[in-house]
Every structure is written in C-alpha cells, then in structure tokens.
C-alpha positions in Angstrom: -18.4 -28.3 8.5 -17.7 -24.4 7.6 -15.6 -23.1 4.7 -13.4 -19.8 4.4 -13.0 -18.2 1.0 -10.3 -15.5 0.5 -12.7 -12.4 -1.0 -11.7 -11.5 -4.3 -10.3 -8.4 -3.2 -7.3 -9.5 -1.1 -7.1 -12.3 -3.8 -6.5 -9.5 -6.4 -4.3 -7.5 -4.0 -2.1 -10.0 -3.1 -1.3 -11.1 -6.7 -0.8 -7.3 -7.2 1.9 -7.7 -4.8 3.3 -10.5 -6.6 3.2 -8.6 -10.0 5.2 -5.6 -7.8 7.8 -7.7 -5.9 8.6 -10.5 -8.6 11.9 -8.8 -9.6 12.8 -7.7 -5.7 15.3 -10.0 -4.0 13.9 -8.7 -0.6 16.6 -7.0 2.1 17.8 -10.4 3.3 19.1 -8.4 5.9 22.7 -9.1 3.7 25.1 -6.3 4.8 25.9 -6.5 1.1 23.1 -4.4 0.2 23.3 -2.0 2.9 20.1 -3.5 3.6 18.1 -2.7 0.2 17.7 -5.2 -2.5 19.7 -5.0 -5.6 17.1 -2.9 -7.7 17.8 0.0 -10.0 16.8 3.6 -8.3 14.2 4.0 -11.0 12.4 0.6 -9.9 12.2 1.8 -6.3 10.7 4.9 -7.4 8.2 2.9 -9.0 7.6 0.2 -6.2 7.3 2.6 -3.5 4.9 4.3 -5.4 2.8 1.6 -6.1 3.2 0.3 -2.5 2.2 3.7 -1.5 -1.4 3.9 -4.1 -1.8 0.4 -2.6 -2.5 1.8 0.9 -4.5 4.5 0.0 -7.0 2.6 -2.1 -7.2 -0.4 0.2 -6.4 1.3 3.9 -3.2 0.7 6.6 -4.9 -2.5 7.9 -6.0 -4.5 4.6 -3.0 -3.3 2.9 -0.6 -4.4 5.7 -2.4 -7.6 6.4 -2.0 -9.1 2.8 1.5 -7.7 2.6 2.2 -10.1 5.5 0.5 -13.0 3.8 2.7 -12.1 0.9 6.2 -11.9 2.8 5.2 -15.2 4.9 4.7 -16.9 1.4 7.8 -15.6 0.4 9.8 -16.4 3.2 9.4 -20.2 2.7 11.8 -19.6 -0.3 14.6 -17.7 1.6 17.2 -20.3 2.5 20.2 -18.3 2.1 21.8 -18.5 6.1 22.4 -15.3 8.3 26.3 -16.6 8.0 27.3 -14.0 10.3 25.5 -12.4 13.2 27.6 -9.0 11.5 25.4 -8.8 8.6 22.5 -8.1 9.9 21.5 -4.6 9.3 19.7 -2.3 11.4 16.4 -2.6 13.2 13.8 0.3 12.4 12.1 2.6 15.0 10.4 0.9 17.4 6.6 0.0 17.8 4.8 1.0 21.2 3.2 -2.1 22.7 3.3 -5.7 21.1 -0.6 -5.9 21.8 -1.1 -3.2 18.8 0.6 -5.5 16.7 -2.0 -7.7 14.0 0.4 -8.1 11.0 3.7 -9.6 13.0 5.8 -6.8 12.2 7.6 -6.7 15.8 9.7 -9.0 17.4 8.1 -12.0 19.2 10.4 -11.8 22.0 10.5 -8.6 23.2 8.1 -7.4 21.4 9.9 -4.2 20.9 12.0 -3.1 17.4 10.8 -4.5 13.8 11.7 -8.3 13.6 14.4 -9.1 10.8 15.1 -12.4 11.6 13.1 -16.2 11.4 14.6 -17.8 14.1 13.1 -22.0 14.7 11.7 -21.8 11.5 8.7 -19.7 12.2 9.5 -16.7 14.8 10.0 -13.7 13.6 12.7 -11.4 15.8 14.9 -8.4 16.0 18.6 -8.4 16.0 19.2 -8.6 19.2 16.7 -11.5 20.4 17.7 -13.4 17.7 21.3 -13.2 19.4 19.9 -14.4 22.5 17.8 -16.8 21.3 19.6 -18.7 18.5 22.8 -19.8 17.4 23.5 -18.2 13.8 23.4 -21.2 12.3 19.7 -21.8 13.1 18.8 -18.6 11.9 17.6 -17.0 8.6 16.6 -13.4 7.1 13.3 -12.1 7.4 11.8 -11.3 3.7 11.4 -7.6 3.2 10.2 -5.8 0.5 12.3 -2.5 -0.6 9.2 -0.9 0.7 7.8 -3.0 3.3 7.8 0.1 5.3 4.9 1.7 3.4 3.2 -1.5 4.7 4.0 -1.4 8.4 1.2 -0.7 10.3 1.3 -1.9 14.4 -2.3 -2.6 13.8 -5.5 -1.9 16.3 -6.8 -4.1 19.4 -9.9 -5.6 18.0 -12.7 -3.4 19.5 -10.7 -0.5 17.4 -10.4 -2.1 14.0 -13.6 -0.5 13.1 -12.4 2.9 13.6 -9.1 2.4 11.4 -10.1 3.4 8.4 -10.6 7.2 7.1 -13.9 7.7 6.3 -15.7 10.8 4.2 -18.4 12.7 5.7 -21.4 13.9 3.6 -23.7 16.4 4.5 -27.4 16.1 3.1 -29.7 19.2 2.6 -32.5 17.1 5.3 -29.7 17.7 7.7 -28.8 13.8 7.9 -25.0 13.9 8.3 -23.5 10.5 7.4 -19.8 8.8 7.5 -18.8 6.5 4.8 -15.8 4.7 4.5 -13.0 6.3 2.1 -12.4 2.7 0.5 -10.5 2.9 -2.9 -11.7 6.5 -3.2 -9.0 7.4 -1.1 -6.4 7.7 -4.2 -8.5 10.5 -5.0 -8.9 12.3 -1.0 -6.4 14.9 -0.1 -5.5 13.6 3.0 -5.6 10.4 2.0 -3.7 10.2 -1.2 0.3 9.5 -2.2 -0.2 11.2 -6.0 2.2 13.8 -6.0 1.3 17.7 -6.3 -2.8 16.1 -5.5 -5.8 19.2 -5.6 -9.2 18.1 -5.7 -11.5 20.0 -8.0 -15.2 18.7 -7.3 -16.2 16.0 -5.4 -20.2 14.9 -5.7 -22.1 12.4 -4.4 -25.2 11.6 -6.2 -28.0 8.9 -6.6 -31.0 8.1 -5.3 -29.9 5.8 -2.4 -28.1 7.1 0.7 -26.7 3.8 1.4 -25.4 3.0 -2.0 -24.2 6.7 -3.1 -22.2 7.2 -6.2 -19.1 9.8 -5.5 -17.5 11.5 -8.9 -14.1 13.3 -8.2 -12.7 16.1 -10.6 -8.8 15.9 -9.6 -5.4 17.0 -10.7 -1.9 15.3 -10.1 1.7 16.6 -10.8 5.4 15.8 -10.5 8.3 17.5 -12.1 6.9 18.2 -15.8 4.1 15.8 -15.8 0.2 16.3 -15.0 -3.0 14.4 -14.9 -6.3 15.7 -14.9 -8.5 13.1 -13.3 -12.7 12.3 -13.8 -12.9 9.3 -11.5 -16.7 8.3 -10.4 -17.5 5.5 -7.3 -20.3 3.7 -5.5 -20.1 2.5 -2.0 -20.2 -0.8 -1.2 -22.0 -0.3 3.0 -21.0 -4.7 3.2 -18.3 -5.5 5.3 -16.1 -7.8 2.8 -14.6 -11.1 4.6 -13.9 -11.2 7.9 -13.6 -7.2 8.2 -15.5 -5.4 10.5 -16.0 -2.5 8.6 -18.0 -1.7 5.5 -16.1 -2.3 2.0 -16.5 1.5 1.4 -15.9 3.4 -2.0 -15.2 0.7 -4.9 -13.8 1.9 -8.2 -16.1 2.5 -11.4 -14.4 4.1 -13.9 -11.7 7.1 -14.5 -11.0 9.4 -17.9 -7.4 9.8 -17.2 -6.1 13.4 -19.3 -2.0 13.2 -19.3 0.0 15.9 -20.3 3.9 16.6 -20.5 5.7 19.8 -20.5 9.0 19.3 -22.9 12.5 21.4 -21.3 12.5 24.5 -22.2 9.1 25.4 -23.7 6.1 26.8 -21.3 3.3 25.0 -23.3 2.2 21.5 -22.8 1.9 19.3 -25.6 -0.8 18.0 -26.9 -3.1 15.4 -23.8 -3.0 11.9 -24.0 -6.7 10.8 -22.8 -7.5 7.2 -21.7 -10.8 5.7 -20.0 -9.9 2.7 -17.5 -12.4 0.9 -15.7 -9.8 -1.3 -13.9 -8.5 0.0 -10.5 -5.2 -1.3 -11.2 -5.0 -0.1 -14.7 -5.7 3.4 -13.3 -3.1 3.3 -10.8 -0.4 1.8 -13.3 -1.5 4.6 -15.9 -0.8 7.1 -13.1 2.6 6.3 -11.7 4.1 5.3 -15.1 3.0 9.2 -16.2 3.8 10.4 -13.5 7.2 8.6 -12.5 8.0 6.7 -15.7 11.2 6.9 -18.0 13.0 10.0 -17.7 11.4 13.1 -20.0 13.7 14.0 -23.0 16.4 16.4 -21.7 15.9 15.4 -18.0 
C-alpha cells in the first residue's frame, strides 16, 4: 500500500491562495459584474500583485497547478445557477491545442477558448459548448479569481515539463558552466520578476558546494513615490520536490528590506524604514503593501 503527501510547499501555497481570495466572490460569470467580482480597485491592485509575485517565486506550472486545486475546491461552493444563457460573459483568447493543457483551463469539448462554465457537475466548458451541451438549467459558473489570468498557463506535454522553468546560469572560473533552477529567487531576476521599476545591483553565488550554492541579490524596486532597496540571500535546493520533475531550485533565506517614501512636493526621501524577514511570504507582503499600499498623503 503507497501513500501521497502534498509537500509542504504547495501546502503553504495553496493556503496563500486562500488568505488572497477569501474576500473575492470569483467572476461567476454574472453579467452583473461585467465579469469581475465585486472588489474595490485598490484590492485588485493588491491581488493581482500578489498573484503576480506568486508566479515568479514558484514558476507558471506550480503556480498554475495549485491555483487549479484552489478554484476546484472552491467551485464545490458555487451553487448560484447560470439563470440565463445571456449572462455569461466573454471567453478569453484562445489556447493552441487541448494536449498543452495540464491545469484544465480550456474547454473540454472543443478544447478551444478558456472554459467558464461546469456543465454535469464536473466539466469545465466555454460558452458556446456549454450551449450545445446543456440546458441552462443544468449548468453553473466556473469559479474565477479576479486574477486567474496571472495563473493561466496551457501547460507542457510531459517530456517538456522539465524545461518549463527559467533557470540561472553561473559561470565558474574552472570553466564549469552550470544551470540552476530560478526557484523563489525569481522575485529577485530581471526577467523574471513582477516588482515594479526592478534593477538588479549584484548578484553572487558563493559557498563551498556547487550543488548547494548560496545566491545573495543586491536589488532595488520602485512605483510612483515608493522604493525598496533589497539584500535578499538563497541556497538551492538540486531535489526535485513531489511529483515534479525538476529540481526545487532557489529557496528563500532571508531579506533586509530598506523602504523609503518620497512625500509631494519635496525631492528628498524621508527617513528608511528597515525590516529583516526570513519568511518568503512576509517579504512579498512587506513589498507589495510598500509598494502598492494605501494611497501616499496628497496622492
């Protein structure tokens, strides 16, 4: 007899993503709501920031996979019927081929446009199947995060999962050249990133073992008024984690976050707010609530 555990990251992620999408009614695909929940523009700021940090620290695949968990959990709660074939709103841009597709982000049927209705209680479908296929009556909305579409990600075919992640090449003085996996680093890579106004100062790798390296990034991060310098250090995990077929990558060690503010109408910043996090989460929340947070005085 064999046991599966969830690893502790997607554990953590996914209650991340209940923490982020407890207040959001989800599109319900209500013409209502034009087809966006009922939340204030401030709070979608917020969410789609965090959805976007999400994918950068845990890649397109892991990030789009327990999203999917977390919708299909949340579905089981949406009993509110379709009432009216009218109120659907509109699909999304296509996806190329359903074969791409790990996540169940396309329609079932066609295997065409983004699904946005559960049709027989478990297919997922787009507009137009679900039409076909259904009466209204035997048809609900699919569960969608304000920004599920920082989640959708048509996927890989199996033999290419290994090659979906961004990876950071190091060059060593023997001439060894090695890839390793961006992992949660990759809130700190330039192409990689969602921080606003992102440069990268220094990045050094260090440490006696090649295949446990420690990575320390000097950064800065800026929207509107707001900046953050950033001393964030790593060390890479080379074990695949779960059922992944790719090692875990950069995990998170510990970050000295500097934020500063520049009041309307003066040139000078005030006076840094410094604050060490060794929680990944804590670092990103410090972040996007600097960054994005309540409106500056005189805004």
């Amino acid at each position: 007899m064999s046991t599966t555990t969830v690893p502790s990251t997607r554990k953590r992620l996914l209650a991340e993503m209940g923490r982020l999408f407890a207040d959001d009614a989800g599109l319900g695909a209500l013409a209502k709501y034009n087809g966006r929940p009922d939340l204030t523009e401030q709070a979608k700021t917020m969410q789609s920031a965090w959805s976007r940090a999400l994918v950068a620290v845990h890649g397109r695949d892991r990030a789009a996979s327990v999203y999917a968990e977390y919708a299909g959990d949340r579905q089981d709660a949406v009993t509110e019927p379709i009432g009216s074939w009218n109120n659907l709103v509109l699909n999304t841009k296509p996806l190329s081929y359903w074969t791409r597709d790990l996540h169940g982000f396309i329609c079932c049927y066609c295997g065409g446009p983004f699904s946005s209705v559960i049709i027989d209680g478990t297919d997922p479908v787009c507009n137009k199947c679900a039409r076909e296929n259904s009466t209204v009556e035997n048809a609900r909305p699919e569960w969608h995060a304000y920004s599920r579409s920082e989640f959708i990600f048509p996927g890989l075919l199996p033999e290419e999962t290994p090659k979906g992640e961004s990876a950071i090449t190091i060059r060593y003085q023997d001439g060894e050249v090695r890839d390793y996996v961006t992992g949660e680093a990759g809130l700190f890579v330039e192409n990689v990133t969602s921080l606003p106004g992102f440069t990268r100062t220094t990045g050094q790798t260090h440490g006696e073992s090649r295949d446990r390296i420690h990575f320390t990034v000097q950064a800065h991060t800026e929207h509107q008024r707001r900046s953050f310098d950033i001393l964030a250090t790593f060390t890479y995990d080379p074990n695949p984690e779960g059922w992944e077929k790719h090692a875990y990558g950069f995990r998170f060690d510990s970050a000295r976050l500097t934020h500063r503010l520049r009041p309307l109408g003066h040139y000078d910043l005030a006076d840094p707010t410094i604050t060490e996090h060794t929680d990944l989460y804590e670092t990103i929340g410090t972040l996007l609530t600097g960054l994005y947070g309540t409106a500056l005085p005189g805004a």
